[in-house]
Backbone as CSV, one residue per row, in Angstrom:
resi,resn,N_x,N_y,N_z,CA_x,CA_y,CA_z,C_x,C_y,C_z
1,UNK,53.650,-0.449,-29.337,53.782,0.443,-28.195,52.859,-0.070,-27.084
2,UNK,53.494,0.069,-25.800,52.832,-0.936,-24.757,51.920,0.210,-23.980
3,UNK,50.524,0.087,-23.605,49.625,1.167,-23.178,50.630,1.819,-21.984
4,UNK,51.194,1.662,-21.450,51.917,3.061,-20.616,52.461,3.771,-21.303
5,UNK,53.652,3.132,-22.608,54.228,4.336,-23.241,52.911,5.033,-23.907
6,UNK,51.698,4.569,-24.317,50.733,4.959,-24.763,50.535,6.550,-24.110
7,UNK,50.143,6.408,-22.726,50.065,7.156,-22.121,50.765,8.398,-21.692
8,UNK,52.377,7.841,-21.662,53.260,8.830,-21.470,52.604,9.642,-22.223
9,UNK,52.983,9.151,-23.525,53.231,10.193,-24.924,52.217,10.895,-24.649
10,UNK,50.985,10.414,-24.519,49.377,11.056,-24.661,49.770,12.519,-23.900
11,UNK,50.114,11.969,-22.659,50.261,13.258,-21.483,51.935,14.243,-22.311
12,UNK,52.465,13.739,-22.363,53.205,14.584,-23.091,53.681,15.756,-23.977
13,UNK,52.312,15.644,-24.867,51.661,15.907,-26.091,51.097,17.296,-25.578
14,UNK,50.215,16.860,-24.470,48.927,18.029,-23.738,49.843,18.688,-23.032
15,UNK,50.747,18.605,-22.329,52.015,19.189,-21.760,52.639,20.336,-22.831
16,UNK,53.459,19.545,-23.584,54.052,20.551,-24.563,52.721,21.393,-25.418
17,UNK,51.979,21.100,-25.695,50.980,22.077,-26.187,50.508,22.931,-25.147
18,UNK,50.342,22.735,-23.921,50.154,23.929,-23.038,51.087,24.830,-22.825
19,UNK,52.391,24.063,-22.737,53.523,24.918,-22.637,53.597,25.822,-24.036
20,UNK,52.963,25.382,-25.238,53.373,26.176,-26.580,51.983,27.569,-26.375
21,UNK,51.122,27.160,-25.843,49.740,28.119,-25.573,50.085,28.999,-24.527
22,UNK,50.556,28.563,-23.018,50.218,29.174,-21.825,51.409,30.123,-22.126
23,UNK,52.844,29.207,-22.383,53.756,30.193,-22.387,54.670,30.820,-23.815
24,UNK,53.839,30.180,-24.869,54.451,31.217,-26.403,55.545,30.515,-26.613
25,UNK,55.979,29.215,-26.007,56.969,28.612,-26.360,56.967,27.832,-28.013
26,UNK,58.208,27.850,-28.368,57.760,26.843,-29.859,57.939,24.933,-29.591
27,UNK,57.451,24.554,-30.603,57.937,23.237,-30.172,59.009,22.881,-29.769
28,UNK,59.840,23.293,-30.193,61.010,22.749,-29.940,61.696,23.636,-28.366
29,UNK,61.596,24.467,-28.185,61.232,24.834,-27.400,60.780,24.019,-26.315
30,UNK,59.702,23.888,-26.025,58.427,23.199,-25.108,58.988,21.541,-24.859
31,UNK,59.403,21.039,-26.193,59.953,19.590,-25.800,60.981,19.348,-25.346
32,UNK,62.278,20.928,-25.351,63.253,20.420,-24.235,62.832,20.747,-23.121
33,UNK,62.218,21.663,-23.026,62.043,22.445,-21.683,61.518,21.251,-20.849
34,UNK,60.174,20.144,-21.092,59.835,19.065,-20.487,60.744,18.197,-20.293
35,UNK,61.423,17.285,-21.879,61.792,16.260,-22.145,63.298,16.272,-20.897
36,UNK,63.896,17.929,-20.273,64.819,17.607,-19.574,64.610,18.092,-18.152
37,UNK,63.064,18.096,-17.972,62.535,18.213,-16.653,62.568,16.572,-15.446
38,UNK,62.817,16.837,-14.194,62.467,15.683,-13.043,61.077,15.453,-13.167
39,UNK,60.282,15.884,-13.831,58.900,15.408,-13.737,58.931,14.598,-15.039
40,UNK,59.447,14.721,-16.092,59.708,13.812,-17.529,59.955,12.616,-16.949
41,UNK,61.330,12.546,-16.089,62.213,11.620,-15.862,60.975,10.742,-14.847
42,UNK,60.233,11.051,-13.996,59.171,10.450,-13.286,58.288,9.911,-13.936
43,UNK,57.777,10.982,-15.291,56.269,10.482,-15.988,56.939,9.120,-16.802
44,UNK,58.173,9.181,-17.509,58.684,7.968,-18.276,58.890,6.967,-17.140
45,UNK,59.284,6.674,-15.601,59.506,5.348,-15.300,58.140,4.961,-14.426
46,UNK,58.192,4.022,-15.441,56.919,2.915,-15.130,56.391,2.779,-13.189
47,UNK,57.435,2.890,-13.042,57.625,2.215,-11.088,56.990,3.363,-10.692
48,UNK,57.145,4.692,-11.087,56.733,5.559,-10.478,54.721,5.634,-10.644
49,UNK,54.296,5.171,-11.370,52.811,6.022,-11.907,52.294,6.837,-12.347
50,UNK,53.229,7.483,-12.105,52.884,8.841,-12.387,51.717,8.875,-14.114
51,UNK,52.558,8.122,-14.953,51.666,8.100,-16.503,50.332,7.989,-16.079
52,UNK,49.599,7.167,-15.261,47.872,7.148,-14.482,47.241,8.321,-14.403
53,UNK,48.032,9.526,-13.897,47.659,10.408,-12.718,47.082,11.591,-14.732
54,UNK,45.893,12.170,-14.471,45.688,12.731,-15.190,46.284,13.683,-15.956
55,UNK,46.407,14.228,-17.336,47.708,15.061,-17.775,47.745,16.040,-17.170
56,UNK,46.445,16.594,-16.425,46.413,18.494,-15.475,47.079,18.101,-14.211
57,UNK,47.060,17.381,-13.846,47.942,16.102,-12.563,49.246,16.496,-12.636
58,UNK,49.295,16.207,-13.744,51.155,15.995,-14.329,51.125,17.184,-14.257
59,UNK,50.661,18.082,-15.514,50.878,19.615,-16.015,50.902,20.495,-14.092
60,UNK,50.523,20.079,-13.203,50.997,21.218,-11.810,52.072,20.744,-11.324
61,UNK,52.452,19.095,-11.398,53.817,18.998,-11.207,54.568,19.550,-11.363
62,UNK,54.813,19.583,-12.869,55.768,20.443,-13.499,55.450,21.554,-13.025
63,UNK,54.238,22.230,-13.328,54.749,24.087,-13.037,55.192,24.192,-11.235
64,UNK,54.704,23.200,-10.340,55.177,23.233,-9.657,56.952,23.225,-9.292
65,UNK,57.294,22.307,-10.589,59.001,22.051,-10.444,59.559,23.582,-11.242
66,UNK,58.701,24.169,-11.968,59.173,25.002,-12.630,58.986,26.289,-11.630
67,UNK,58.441,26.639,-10.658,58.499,27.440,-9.850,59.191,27.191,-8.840
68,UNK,59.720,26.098,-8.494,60.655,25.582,-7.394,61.796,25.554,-7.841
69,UNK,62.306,25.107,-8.891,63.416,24.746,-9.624,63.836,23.657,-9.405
70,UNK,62.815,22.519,-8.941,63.099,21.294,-8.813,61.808,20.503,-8.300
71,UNK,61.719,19.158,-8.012,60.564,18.688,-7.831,60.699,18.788,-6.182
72,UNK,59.244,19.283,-5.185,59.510,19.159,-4.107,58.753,18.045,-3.670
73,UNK,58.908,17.472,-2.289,57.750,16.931,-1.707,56.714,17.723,-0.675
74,UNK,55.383,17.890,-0.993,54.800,18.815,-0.308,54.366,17.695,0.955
75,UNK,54.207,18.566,2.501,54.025,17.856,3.654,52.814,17.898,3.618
76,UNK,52.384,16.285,4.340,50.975,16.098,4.122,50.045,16.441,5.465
């Protein structure tokens, strides 16, 4: 396993376990709810970076996409 997928997974992991804590979700549960999120599809491609950006980084993405119902771009 090449240290980015390293990473994905790492952040992945802390993701679905917050999602199983914050929101009572079960695993299985928690790993579709991510695994078929626009922020998944970002944290898995390499081009993007996103895997770098710390897992609490990632983890507001998502609740960000999860309160939007999609990923936005916020104006800078």
């Amino acid at each position: 396993m090449s240290k980015p997928e390293m990473l994905m997974e790492y952040i992945t992991q802390d993701i679905v376990s917050w999602l199983m804590e914050e929101k009572g979700l079960t695993m299985e549960e928690a790993l579709r709810k991510f695994y078929t999120s626009q922020t998944f599809d970002r944290l898995t491609n390499p081009e993007t970076g996103l895997y770098l950006d710390a897992p609490a980084s990632v983890w507001a993405l998502f609740m960000d996409e999860e309160s939007h119902g999609a990923l936005v771009q916020n104006e800078i």
